[in-house]
LOVEX-264058 format. One line per field, with one value per residue (C-alpha): y, z negated, x; residue in one letter; residue number from 1. Coordinates in steps of 0.02 Angstrom, whole numbers, plus 50000, padded with zeros to 5 digits. Layout:
<pts>
yy [Y;...] .
zz [Z;...] .
xx [X;...] .
code [a;...] .
pos [NUM;...] .
</pts>
This chain:
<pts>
yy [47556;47584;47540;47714;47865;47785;47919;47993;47903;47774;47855;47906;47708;47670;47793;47718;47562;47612;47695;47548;47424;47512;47462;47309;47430;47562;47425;47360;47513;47553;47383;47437;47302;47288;47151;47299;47198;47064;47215;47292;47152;47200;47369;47286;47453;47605;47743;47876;48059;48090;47975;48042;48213;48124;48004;48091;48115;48249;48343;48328;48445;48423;48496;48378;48209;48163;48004;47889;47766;47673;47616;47768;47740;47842;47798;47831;47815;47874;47838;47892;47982;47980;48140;48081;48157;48080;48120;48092;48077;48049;48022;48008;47853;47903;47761;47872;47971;48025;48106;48218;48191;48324;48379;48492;48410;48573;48618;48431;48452;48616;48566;48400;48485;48607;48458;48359;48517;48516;48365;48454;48597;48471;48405;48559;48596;48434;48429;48554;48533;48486;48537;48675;48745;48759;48808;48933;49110;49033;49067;48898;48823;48673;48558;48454;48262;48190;48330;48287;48358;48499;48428;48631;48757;48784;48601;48508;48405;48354;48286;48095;48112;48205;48089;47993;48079;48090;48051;48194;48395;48446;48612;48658;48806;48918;48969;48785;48776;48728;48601;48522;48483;48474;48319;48339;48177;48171;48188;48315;48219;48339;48276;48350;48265;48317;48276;48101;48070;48055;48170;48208;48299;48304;48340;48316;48328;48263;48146;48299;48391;48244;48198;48400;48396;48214;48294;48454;48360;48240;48411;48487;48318;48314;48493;48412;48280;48365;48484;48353;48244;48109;47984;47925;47777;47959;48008;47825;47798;47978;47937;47752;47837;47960;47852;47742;47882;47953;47784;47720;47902;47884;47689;47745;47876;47776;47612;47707;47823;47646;47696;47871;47998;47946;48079;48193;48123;48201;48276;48098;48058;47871;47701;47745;47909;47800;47737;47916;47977;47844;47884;48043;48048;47923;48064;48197;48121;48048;48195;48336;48504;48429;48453;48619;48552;48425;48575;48686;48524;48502;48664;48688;48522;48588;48727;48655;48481;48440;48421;48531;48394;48241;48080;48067;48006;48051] .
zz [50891;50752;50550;50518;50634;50682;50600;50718;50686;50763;50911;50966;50928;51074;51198;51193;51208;51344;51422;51403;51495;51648;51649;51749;51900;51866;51878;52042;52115;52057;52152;52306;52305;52393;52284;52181;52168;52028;51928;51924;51823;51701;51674;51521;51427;51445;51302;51381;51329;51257;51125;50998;51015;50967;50874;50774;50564;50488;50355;50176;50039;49840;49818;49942;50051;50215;50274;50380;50304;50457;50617;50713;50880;51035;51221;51366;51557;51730;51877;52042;52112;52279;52333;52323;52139;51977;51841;51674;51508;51314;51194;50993;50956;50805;50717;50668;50522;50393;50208;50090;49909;49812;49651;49703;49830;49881;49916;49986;50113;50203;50203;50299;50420;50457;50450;50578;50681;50727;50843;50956;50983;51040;51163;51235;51261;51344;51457;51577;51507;51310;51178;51112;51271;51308;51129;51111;51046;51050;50915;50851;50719;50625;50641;50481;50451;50499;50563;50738;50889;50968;51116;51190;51211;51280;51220;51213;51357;51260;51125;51166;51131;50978;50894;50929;50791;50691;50517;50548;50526;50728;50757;50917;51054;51034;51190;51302;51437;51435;51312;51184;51018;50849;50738;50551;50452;50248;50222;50347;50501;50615;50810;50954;51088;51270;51358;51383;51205;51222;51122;51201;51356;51539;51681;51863;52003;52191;52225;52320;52167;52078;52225;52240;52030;52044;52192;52082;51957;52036;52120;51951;51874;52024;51994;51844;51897;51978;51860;51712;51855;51876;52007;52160;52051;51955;52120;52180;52019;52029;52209;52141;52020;52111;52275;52124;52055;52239;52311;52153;52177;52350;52340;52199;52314;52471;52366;52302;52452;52545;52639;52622;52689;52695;52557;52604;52540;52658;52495;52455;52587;52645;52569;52698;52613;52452;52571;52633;52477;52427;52588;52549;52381;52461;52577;52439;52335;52458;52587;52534;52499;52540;52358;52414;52544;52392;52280;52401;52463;52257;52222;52351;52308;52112;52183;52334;52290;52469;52499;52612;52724;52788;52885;53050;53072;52888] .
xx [51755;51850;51806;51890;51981;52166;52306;52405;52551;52427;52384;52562;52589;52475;52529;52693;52645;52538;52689;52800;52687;52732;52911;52892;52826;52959;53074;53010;53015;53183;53254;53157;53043;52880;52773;52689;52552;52607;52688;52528;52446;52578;52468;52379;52327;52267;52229;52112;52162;52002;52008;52137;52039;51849;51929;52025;52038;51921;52028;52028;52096;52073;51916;51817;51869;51770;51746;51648;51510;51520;51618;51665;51601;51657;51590;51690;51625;51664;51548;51526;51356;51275;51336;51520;51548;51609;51549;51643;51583;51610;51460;51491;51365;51247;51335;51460;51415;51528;51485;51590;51641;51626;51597;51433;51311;51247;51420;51481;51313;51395;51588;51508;51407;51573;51711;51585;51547;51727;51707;51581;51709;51816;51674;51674;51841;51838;51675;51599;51429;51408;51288;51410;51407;51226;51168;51318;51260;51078;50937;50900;50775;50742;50626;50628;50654;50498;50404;50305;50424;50285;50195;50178;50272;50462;50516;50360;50450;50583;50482;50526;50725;50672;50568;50726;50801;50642;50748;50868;50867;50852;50920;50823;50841;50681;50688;50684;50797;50944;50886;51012;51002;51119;51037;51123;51068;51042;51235;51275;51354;51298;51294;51250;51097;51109;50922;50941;50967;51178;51295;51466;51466;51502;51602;51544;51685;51694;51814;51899;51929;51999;52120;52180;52222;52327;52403;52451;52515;52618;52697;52711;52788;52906;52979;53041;53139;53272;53294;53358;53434;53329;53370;53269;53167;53104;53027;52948;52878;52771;52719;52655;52542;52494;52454;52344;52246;52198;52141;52047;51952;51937;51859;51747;51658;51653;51564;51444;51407;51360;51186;51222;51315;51510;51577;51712;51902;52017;52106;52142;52249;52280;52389;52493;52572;52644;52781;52796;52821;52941;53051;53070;53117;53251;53291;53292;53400;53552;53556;53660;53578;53394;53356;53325;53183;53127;53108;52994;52884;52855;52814;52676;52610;52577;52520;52396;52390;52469;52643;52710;52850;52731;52767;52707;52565;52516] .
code [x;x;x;x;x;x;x;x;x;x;x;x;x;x;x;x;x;x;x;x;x;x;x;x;x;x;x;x;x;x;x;x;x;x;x;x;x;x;x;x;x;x;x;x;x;x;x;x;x;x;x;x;x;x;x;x;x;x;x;x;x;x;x;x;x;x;x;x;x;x;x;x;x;x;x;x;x;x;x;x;x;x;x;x;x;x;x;x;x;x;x;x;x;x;x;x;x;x;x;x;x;x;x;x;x;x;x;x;x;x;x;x;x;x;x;x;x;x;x;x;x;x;x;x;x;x;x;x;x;x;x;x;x;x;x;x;x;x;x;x;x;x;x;x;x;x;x;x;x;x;x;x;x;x;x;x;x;x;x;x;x;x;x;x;x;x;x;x;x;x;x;x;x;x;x;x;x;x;x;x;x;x;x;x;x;x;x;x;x;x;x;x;x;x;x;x;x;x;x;x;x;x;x;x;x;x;x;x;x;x;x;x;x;x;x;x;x;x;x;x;x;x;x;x;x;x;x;x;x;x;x;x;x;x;x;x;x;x;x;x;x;x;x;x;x;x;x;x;x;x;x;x;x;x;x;x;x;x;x;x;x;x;x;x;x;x;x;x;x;x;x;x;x;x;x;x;x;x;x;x;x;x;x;x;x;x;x;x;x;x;x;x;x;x;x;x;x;x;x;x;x;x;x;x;x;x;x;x;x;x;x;x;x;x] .
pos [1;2;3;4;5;6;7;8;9;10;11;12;13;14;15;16;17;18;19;20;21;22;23;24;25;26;27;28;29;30;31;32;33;34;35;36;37;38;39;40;41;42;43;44;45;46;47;48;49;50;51;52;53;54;55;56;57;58;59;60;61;62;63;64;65;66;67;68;69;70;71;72;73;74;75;76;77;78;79;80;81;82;83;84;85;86;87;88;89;90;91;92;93;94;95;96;97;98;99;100;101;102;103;104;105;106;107;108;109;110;111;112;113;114;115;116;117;118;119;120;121;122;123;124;125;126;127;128;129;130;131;132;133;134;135;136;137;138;139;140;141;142;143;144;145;146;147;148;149;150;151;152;153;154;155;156;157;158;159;160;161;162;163;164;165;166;167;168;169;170;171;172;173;174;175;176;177;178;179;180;181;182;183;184;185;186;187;188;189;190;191;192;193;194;195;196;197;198;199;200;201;202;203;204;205;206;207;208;209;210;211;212;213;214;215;216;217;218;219;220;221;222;223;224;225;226;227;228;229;230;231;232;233;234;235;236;237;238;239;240;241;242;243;244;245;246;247;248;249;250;251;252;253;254;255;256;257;258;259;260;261;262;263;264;265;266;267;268;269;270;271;272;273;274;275;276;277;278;279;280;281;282;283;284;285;286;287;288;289;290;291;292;293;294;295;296;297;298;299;300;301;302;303;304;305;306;307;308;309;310;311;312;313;314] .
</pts>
């Protein structure tokens, strides 16, 4: 919640921050220590890369200035489902409206609807599923502020989450399915409305799918490393996060699969493979000529997810 979009001068601000709240655990790691556990309450903040994207400045020029009339209100969540996905998503809260000054309202109406339009196409170059996505290349019409929501025909099913937005303009697909909405109030903050009345959008993955693209990345991170010579502590401080990001994926699947089927997390590996991976950046970097072996074992990682040299028993 914000009373207005943070600059960007703002937003790099809090990524280093972020970033620098991790020293304490770079530091243990560094001095070989094995009490990760009281560095880790030194994580204190985390900025989610969404954020600066759907929470960032609409643009301005001389002829017309946009801004909000309210706190801009973004909602972030990840949750696992009983079939052993997560699903991730971002709604814009209808709080957030914005209007344009300028010096024709007919004129101040459009550049509104376009500036605010511009946070859906970042929606969906976030999210699977958003209403950009569905509605795209769609023949739409309006059904006007206050107008009854039809109780027949292709939407008549959607007619509660319409009357929802009873006060708006609701830009509707003629043809039903898959149903999504754009809601453009008095000023012309336009939103979109997925089915159960949220904006945003989407993205459901198994816990597989999330383990396999930390995996990749942690390879792909490792590649560099060795390349601007970065010690061992370089190494051990990739295999931390990445050994973080897999189990919190792998618990959140497992808790919520209780009574169900056990989901599938082989991808995620075990606790066990942090020391593993700590050992052999030890290896890499003291052994002559095993940078070669370090180099090969990253690059199959960023490109399987899996390293290819494993511990035993690992």
């Amino acid at each position: 919640v914000e009373a207005g979009a943070p600059t960007f001068a703002a937003w790099m601000d809090d990524a280093l921050t972020t970033r620098q709240t991790w020293r304490p655990m770079l530091e243990a790691v560094a001095r070989g220590e094995s009490a990760f556990a009281t560095a880790i309450g030194s994580l204190v903040q985390v900025v989610p890369g969404q954020l600066p994207v759907l929470h960032a400045r609409l643009e301005a020029d001389e002829s017309a200035v946009t801004y909000e009339i309210g706190p801009r209100m973004v909602l972030l969540a990840q949750r696992p489902l009983w079939d052993g996905s997560l699903i991730s998503r971002a709604d814009i809260l209808p709080f957030t409206k914005f209007v344009t000054a300028g010096p024709e309202p007919r004129e101040a109406f459009r550049v509104n609807v376009e500036r605010t339009a511009r946070l859906a196409i970042a929606e969906e170059m976030l999210f699977e599923d958003s209403t950009a996505s569905r509605l795209r290349d769609r023949a739409l019409e309006d059904l006007a502020p206050f107008a009854p929501a039809p109780r027949d025909g292709a939407i008549a099913g959607e007619a509660g989450v319409l009357d929802r937005y009873a006060a708006w303009h609701r830009l509707v697909p003629r043809d039903g399915e898959p149903f999504a909405f754009w809601a453009v109030d008095a000023n012309g903050s336009m939103i979109g409305v997925l089915p159960d009345g949220s904006g945003g959008g989407s993205t459901k993955s198994k816990a597989n799918e999330q383990c396999k693209t930390v995996g990749q990345a942690a390879g792909m991170v490792d590649l560099v490393g060795p390349a601007v010579g970065l010690p061992f502590a370089w190494g051990a401080f990739v295999a931390l996060g990445k050994a973080i990001a897999k189990q919190a994926f792998r618990e959140a699947a497992i808790i919520e699969s209780l009574g169900g089927p056990m989901p599938d997390t082989s991808e995620c590996g075990a606790p066990s493979d942090f020391p593993c991976d700590v050992a052999k950046s030890a290896v890499y970097d003291t052994i002559p000529y095993a940078k070669y072996v370090a180099a090969f074992d990253a690059a199959t990682a960023a490109a399987t997810g899996k390293d290819a040299v494993n511990c035993p028993g690992t």
